[in-house]
N, CA, C and O atoms as a CHARMM CRD file, in Angstrom:
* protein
*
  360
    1    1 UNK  N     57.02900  12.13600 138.98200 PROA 1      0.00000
    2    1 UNK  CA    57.72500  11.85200 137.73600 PROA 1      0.00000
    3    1 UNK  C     57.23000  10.53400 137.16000 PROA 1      0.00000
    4    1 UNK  O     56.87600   9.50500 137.73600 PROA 1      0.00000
    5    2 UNK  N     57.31300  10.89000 135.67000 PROA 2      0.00000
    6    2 UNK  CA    57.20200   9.13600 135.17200 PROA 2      0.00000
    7    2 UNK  C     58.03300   8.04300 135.69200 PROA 2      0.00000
    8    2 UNK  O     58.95000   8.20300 136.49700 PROA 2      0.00000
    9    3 UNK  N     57.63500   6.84500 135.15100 PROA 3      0.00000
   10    3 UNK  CA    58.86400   5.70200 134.91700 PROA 3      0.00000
   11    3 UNK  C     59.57600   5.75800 133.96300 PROA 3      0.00000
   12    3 UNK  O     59.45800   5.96600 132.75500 PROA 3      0.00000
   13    4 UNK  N     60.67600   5.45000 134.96600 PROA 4      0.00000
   14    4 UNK  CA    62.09400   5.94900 134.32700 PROA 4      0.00000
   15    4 UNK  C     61.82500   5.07900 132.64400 PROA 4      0.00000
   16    4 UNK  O     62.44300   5.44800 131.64600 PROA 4      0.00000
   17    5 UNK  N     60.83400   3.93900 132.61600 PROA 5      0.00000
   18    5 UNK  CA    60.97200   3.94700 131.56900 PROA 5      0.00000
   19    5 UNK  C     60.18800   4.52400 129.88800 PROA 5      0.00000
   20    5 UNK  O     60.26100   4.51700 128.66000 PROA 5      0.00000
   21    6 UNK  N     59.57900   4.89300 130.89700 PROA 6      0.00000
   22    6 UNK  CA    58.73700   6.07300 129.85900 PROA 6      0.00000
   23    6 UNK  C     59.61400   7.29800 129.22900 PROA 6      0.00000
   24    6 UNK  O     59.75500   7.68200 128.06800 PROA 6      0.00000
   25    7 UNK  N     60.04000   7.66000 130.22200 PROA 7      0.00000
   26    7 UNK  CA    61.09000   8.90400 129.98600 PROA 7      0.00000
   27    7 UNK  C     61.95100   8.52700 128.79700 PROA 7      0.00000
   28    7 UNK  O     61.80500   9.12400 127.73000 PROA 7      0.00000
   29    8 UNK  N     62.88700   7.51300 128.94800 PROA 8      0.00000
   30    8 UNK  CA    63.51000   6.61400 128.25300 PROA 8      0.00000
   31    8 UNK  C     62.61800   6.47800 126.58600 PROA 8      0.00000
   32    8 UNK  O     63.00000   7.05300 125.56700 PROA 8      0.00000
   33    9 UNK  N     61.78000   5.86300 126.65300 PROA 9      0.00000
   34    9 UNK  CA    60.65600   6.19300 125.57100 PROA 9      0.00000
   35    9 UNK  C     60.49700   7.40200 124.57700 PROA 9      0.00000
   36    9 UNK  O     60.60900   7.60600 123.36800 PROA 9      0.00000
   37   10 UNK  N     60.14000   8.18000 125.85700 PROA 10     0.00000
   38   10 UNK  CA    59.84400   9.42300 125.19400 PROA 10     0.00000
   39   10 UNK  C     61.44500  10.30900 124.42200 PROA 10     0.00000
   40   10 UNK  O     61.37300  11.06100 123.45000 PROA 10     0.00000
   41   11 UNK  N     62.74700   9.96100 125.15200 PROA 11     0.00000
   42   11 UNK  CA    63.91300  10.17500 124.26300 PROA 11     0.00000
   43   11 UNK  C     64.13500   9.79600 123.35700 PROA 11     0.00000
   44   11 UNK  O     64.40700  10.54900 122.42100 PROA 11     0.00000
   45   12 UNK  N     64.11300   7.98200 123.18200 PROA 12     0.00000
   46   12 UNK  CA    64.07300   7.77400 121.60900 PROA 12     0.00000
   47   12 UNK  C     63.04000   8.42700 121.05300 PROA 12     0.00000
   48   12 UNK  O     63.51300   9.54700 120.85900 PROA 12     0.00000
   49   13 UNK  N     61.89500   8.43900 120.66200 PROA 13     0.00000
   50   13 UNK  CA    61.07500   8.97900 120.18100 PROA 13     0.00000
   51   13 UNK  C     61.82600  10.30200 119.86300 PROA 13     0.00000
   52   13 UNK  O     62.64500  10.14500 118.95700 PROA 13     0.00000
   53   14 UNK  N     61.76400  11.60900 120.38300 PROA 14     0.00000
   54   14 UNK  CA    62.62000  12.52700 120.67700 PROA 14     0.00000
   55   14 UNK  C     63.93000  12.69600 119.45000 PROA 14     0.00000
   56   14 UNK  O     64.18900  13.31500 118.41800 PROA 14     0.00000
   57   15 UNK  N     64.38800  11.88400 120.19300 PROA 15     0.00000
   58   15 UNK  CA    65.72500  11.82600 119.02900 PROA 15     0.00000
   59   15 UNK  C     65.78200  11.23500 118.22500 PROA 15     0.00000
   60   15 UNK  O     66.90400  10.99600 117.77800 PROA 15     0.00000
   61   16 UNK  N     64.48600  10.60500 117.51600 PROA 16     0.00000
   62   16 UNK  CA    63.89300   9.87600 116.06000 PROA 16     0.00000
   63   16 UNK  C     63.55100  10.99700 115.19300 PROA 16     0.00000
   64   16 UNK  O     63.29600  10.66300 114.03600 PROA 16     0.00000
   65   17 UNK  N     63.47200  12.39100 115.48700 PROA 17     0.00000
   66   17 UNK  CA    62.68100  13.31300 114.53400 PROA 17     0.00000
   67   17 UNK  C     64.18000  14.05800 114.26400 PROA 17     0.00000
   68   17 UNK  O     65.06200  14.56100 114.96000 PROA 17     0.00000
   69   18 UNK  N     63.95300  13.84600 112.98500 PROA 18     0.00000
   70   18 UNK  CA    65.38100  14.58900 112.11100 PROA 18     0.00000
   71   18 UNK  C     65.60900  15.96100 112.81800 PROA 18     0.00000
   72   18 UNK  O     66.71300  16.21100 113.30200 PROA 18     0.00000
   73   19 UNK  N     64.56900  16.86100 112.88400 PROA 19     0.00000
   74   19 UNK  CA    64.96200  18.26500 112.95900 PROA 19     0.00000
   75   19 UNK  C     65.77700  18.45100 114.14400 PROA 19     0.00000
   76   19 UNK  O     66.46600  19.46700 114.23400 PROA 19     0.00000
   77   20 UNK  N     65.77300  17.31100 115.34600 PROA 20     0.00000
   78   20 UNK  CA    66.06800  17.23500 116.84800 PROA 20     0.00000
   79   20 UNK  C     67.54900  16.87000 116.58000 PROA 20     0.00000
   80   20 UNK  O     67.81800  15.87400 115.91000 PROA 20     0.00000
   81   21 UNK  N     68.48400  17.64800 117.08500 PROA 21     0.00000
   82   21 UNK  CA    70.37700  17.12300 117.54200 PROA 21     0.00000
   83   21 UNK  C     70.18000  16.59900 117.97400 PROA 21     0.00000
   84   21 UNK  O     70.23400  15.38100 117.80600 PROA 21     0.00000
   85   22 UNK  N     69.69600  17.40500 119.11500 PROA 22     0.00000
   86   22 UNK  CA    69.67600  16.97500 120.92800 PROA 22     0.00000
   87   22 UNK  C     68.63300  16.66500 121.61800 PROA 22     0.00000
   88   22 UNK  O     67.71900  17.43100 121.31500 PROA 22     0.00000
   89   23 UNK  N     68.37400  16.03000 122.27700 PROA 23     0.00000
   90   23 UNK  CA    67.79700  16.19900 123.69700 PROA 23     0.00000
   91   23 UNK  C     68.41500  16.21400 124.94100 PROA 23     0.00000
   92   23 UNK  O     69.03100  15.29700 125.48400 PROA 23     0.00000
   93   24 UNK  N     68.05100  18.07500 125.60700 PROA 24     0.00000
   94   24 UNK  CA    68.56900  18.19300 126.55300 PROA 24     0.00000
   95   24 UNK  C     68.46800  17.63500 127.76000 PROA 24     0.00000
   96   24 UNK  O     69.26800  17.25500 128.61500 PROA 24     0.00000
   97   25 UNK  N     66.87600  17.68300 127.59500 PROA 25     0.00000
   98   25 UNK  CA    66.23800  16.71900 129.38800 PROA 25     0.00000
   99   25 UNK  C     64.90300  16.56700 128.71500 PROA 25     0.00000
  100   25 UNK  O     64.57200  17.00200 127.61200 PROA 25     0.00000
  101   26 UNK  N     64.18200  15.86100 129.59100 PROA 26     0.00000
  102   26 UNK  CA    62.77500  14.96600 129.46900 PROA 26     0.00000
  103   26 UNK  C     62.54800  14.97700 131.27100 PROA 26     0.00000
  104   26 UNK  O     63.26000  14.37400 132.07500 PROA 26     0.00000
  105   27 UNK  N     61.67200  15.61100 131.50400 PROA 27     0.00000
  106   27 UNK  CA    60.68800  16.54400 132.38300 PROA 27     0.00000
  107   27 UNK  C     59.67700  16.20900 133.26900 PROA 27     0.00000
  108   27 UNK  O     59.26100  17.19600 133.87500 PROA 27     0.00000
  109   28 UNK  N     59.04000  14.98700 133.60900 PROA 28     0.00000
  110   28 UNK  CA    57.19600  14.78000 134.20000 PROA 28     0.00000
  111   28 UNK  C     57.16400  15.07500 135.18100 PROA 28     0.00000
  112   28 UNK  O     57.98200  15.24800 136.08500 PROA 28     0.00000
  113   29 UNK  N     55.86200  15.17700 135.01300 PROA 29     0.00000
  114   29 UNK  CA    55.18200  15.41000 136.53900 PROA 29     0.00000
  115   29 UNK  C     53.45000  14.85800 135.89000 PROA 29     0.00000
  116   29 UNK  O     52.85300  15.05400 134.83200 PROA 29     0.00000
  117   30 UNK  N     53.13200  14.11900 137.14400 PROA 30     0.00000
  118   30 UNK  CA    52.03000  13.78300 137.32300 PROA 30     0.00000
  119   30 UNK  C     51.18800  14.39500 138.00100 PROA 30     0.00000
  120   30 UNK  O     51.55100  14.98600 139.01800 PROA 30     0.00000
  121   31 UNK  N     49.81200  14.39600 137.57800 PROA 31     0.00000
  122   31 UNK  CA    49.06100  15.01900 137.93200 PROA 31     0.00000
  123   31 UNK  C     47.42000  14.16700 138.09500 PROA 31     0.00000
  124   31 UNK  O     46.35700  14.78400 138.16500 PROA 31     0.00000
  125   32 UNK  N     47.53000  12.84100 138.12600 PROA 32     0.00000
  126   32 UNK  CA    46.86700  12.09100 138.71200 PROA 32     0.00000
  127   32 UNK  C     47.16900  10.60900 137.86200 PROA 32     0.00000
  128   32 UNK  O     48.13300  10.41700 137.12200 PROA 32     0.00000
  129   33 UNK  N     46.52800  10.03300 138.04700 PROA 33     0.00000
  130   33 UNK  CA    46.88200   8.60700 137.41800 PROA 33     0.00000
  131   33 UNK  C     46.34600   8.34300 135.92200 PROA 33     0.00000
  132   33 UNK  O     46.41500   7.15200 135.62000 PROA 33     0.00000
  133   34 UNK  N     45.80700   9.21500 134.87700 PROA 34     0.00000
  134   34 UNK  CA    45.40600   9.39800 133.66800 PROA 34     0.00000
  135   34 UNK  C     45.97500  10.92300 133.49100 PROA 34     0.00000
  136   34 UNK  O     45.04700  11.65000 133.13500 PROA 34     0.00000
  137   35 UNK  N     47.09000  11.56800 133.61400 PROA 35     0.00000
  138   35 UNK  CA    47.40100  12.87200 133.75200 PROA 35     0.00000
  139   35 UNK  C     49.11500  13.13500 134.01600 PROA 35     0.00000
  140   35 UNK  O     49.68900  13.32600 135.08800 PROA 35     0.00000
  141   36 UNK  N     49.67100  13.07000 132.65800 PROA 36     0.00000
  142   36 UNK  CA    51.01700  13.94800 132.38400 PROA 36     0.00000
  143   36 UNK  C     51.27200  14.88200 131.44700 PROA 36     0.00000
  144   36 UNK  O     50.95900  15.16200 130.29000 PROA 36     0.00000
  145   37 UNK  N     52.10100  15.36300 132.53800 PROA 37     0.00000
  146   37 UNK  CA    52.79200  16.28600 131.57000 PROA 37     0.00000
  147   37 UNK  C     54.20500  16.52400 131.32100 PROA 37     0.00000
  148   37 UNK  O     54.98000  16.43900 132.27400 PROA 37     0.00000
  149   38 UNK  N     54.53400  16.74200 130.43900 PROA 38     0.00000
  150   38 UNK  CA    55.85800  16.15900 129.71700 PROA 38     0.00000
  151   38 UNK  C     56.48900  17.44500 129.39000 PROA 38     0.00000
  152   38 UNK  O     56.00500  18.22000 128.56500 PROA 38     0.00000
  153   39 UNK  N     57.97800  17.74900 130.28400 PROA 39     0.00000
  154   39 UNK  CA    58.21900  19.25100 129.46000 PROA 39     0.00000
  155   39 UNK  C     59.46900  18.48700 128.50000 PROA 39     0.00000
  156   39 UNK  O     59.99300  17.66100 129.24700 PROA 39     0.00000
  157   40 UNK  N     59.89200  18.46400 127.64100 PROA 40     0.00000
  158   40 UNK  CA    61.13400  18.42200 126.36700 PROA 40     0.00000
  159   40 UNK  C     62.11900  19.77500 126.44700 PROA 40     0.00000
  160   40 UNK  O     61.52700  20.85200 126.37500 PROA 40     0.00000
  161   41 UNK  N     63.32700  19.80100 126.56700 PROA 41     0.00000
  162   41 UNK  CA    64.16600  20.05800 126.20900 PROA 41     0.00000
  163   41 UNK  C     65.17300  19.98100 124.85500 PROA 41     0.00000
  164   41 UNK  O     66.18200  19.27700 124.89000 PROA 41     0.00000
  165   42 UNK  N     64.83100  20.71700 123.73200 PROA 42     0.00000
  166   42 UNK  CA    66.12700  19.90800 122.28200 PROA 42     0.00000
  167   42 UNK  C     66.59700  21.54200 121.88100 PROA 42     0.00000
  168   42 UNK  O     66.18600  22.68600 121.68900 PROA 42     0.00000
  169   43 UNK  N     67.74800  20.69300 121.92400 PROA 43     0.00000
  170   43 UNK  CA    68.36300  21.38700 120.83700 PROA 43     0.00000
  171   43 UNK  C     68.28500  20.98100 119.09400 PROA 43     0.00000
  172   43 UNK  O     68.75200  19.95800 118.59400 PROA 43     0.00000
  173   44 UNK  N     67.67100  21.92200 118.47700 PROA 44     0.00000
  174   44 UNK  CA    67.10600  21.69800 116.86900 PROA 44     0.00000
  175   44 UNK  C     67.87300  22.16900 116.07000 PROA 44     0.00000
  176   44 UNK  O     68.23800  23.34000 116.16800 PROA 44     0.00000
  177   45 UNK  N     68.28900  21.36500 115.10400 PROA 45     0.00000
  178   45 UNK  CA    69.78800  21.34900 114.16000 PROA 45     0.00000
  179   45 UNK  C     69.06600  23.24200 113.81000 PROA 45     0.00000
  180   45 UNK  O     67.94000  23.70200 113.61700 PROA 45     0.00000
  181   46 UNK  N     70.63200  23.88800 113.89500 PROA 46     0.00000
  182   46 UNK  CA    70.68800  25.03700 113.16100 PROA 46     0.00000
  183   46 UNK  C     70.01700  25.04900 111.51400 PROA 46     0.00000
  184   46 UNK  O     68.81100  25.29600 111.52400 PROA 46     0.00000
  185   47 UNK  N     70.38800  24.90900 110.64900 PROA 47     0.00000
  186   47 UNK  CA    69.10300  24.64800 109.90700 PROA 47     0.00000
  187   47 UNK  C     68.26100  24.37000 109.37000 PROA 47     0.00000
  188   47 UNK  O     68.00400  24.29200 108.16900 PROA 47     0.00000
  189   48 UNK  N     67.60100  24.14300 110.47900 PROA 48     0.00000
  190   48 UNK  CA    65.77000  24.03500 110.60100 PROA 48     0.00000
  191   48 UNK  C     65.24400  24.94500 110.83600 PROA 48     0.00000
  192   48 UNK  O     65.41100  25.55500 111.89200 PROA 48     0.00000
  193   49 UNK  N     64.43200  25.30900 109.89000 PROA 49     0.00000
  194   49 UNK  CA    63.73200  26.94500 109.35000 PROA 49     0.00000
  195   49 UNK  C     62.30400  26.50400 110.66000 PROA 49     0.00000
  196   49 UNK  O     62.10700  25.49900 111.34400 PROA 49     0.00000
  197   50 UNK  N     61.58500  27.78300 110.52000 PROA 50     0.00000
  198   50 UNK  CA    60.69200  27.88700 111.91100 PROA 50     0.00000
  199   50 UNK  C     59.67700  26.99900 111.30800 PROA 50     0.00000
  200   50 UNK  O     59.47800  26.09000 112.11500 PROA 50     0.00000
  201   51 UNK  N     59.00100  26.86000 110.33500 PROA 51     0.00000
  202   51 UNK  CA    58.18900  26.11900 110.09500 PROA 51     0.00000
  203   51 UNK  C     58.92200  23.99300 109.90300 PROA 51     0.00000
  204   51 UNK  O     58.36500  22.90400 110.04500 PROA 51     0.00000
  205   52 UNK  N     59.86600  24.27900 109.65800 PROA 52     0.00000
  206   52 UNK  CA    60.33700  22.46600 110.42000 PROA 52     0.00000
  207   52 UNK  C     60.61200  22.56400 111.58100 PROA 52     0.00000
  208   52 UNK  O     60.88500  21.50800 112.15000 PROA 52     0.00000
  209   53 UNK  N     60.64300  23.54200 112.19600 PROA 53     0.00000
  210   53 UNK  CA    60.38500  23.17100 113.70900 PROA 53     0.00000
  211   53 UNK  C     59.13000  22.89900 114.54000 PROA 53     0.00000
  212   53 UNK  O     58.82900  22.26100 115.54900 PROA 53     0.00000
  213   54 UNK  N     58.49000  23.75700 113.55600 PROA 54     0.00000
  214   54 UNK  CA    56.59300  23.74600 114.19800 PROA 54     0.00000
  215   54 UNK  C     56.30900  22.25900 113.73400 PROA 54     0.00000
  216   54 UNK  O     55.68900  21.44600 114.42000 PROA 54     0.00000
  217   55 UNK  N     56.74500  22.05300 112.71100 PROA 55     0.00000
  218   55 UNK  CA    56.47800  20.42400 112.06500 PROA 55     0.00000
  219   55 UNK  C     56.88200  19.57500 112.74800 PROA 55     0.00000
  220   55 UNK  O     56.47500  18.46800 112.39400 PROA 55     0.00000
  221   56 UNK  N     57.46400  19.57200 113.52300 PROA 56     0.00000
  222   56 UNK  CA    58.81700  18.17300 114.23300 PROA 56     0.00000
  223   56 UNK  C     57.87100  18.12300 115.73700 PROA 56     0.00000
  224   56 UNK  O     57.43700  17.18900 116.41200 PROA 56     0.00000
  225   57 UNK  N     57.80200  19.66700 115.87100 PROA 57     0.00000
  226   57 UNK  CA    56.65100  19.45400 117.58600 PROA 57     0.00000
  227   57 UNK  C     55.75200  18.89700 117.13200 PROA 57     0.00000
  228   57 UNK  O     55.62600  17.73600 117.52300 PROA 57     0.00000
  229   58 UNK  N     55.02000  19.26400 116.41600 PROA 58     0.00000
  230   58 UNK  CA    53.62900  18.58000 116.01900 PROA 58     0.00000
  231   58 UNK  C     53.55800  16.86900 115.84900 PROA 58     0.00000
  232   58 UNK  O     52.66000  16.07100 116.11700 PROA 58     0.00000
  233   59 UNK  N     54.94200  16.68800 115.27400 PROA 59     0.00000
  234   59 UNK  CA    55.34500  15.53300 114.92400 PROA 59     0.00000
  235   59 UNK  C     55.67800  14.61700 116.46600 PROA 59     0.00000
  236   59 UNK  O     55.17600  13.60400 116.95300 PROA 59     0.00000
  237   60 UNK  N     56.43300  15.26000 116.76600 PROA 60     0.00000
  238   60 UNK  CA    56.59300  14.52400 118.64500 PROA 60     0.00000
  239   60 UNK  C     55.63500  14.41300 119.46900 PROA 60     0.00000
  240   60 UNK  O     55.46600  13.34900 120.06300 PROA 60     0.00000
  241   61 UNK  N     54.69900  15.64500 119.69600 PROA 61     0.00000
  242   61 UNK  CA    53.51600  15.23300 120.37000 PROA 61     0.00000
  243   61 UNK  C     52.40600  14.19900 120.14200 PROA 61     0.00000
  244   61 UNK  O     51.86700  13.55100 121.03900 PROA 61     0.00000
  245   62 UNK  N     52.04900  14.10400 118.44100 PROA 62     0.00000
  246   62 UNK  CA    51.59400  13.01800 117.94000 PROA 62     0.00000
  247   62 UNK  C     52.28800  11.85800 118.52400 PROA 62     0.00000
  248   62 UNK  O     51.77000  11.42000 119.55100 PROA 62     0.00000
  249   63 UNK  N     53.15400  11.37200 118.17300 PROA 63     0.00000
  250   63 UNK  CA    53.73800  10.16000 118.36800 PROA 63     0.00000
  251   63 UNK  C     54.01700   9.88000 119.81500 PROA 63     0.00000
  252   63 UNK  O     53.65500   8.79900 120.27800 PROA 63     0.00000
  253   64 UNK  N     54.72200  10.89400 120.68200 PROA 64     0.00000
  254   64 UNK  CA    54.33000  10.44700 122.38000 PROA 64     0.00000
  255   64 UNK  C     52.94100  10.45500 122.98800 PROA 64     0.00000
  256   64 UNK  O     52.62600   9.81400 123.99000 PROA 64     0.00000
  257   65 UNK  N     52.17800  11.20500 122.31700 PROA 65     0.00000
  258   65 UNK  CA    50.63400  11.10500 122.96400 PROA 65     0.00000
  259   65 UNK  C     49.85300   9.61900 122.30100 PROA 65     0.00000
  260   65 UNK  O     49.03400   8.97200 122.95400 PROA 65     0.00000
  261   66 UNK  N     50.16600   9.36300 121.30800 PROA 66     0.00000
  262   66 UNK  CA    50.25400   7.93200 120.70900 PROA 66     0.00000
  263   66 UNK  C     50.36000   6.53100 121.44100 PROA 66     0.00000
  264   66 UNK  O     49.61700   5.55200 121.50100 PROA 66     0.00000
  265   67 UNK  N     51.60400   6.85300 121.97700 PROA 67     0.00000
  266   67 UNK  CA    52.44200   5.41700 122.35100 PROA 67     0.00000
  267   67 UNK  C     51.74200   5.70200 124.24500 PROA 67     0.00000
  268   67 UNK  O     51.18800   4.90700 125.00500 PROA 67     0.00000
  269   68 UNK  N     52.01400   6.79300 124.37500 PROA 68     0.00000
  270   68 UNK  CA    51.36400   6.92100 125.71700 PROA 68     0.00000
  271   68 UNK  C     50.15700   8.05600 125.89600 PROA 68     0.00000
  272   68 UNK  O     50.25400   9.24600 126.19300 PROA 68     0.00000
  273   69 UNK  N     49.11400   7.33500 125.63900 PROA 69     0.00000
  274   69 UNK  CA    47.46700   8.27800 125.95100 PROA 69     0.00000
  275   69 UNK  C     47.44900   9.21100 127.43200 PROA 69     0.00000
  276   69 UNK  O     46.53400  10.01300 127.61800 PROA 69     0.00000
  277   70 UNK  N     48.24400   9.07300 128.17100 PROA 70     0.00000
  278   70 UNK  CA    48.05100   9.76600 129.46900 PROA 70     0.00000
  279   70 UNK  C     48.81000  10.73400 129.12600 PROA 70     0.00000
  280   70 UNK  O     48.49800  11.73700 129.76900 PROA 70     0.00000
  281   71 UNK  N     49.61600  10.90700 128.45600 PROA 71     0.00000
  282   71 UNK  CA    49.95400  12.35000 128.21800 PROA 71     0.00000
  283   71 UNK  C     49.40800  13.27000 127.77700 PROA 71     0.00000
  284   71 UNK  O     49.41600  13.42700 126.55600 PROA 71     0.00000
  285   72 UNK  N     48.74700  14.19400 128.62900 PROA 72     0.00000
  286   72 UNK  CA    47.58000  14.90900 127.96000 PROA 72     0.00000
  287   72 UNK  C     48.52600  16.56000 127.64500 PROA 72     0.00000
  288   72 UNK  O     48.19500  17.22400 126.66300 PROA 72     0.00000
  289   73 UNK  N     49.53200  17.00300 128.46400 PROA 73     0.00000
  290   73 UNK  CA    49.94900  18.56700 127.98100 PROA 73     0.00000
  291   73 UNK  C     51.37900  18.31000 127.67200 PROA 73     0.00000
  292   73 UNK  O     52.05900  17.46700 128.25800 PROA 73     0.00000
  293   74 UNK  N     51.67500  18.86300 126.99300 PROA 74     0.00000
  294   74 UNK  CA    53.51000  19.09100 126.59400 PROA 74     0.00000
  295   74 UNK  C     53.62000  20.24800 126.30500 PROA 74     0.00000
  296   74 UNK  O     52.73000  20.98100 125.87300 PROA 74     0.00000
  297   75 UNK  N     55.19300  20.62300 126.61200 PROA 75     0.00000
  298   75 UNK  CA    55.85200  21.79400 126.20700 PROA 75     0.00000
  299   75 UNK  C     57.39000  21.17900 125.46400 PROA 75     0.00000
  300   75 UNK  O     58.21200  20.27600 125.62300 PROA 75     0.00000
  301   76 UNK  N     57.14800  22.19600 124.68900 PROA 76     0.00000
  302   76 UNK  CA    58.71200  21.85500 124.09100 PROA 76     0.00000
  303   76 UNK  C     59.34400  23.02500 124.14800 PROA 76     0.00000
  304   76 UNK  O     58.71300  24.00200 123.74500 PROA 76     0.00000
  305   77 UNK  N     60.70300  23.21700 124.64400 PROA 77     0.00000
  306   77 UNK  CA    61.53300  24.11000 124.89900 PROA 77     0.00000
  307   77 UNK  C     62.60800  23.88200 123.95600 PROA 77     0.00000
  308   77 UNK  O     63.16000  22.78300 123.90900 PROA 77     0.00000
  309   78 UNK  N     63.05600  25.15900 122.95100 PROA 78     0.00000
  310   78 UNK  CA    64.04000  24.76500 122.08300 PROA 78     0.00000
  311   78 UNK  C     65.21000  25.93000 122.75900 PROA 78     0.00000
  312   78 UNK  O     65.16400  27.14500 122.95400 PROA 78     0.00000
  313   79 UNK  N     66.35800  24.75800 123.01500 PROA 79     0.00000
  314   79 UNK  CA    67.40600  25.75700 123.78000 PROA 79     0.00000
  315   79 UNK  C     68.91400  24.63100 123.06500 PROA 79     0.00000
  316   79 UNK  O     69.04600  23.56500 122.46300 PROA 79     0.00000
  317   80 UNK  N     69.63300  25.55000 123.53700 PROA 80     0.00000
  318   80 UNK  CA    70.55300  25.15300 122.99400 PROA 80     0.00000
  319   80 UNK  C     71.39300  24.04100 123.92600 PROA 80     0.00000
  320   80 UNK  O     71.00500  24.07300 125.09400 PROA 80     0.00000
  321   81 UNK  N     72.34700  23.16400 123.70000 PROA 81     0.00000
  322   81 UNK  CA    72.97400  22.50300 124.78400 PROA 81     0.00000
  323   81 UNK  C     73.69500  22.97100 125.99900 PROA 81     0.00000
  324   81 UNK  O     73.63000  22.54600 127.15200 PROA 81     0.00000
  325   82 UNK  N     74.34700  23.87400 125.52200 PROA 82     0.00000
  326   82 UNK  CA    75.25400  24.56300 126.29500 PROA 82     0.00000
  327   82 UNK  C     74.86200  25.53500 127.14500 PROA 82     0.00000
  328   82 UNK  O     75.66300  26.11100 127.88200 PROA 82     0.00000
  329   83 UNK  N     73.31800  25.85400 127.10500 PROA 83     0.00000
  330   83 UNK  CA    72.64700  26.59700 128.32300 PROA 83     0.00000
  331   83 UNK  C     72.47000  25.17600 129.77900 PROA 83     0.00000
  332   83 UNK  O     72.63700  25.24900 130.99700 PROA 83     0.00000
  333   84 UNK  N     72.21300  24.42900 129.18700 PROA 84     0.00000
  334   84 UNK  CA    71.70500  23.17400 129.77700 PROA 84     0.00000
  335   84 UNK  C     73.18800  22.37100 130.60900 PROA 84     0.00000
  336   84 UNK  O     73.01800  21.76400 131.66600 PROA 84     0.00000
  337   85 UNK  N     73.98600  22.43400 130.23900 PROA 85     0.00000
  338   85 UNK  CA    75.22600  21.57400 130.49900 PROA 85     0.00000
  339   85 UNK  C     75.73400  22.58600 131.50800 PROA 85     0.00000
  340   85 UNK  O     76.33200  22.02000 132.42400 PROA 85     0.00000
  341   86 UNK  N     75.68200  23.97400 131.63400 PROA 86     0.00000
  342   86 UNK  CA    76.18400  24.84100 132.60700 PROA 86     0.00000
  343   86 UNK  C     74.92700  25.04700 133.83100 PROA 86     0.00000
  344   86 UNK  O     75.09600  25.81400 134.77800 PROA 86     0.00000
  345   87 UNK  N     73.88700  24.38400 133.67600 PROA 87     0.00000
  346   87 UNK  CA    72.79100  24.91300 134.68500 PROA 87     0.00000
  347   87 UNK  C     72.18000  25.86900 134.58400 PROA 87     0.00000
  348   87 UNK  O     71.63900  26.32200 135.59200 PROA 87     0.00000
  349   88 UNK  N     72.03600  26.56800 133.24900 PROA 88     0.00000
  350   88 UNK  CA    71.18600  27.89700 132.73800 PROA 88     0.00000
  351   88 UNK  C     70.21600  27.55500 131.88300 PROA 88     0.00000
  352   88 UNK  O     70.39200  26.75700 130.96300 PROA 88     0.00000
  353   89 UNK  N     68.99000  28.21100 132.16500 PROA 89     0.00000
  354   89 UNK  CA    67.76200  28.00800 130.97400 PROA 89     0.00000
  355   89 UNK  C     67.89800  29.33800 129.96000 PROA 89     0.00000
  356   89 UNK  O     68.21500  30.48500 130.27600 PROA 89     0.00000
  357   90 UNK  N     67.65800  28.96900 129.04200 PROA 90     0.00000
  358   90 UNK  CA    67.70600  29.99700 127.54600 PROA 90     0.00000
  359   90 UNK  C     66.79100  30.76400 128.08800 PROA 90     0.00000
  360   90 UNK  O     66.36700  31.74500 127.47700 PROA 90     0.00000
């Protein structure tokens, strides 16, 4: 896993992009010492049409691959809170 304060990082960031409510969880795993990967968890305001959502990822990966260059893969998972708060993935 990252440092805890990266993670931290990567939430504000996260919850800086309008289309994002939530963030459910923030994810790493390393995969050598120039090598993360970052899975995201948000819940994305109801409405935000599919193309501001494709915009907002595009928009997050820019800006965390930015601030931190070792992040080379991400996934973003759009789920709702309440899968997440009971221990269920969407």
């Amino acid at each position: 896993a990252a440092h805890p304060e990266i993670i931290k990082a990567i939430h504000k960031i996260a919850n800086s992009i309008p289309e994002i409510q939530h963030v459910n969880e923030v994810l790493t795993m390393h995969f050598g010492p120039d090598f993360l990967l970052v899975n995201i968890s948000a819940n994305f305001k109801d409405s935000a049409k599919a193309d501001d959502v494709e915009e907002a990822v595009e928009d997050l990966e820019t800006r965390i691959k930015r601030q931190f260059p070792e992040v080379k893969r991400m996934f973003v998972e759009a789920e709702e809170r309440r899968y997440i708060r009971h221990g269920k993935s969407a």
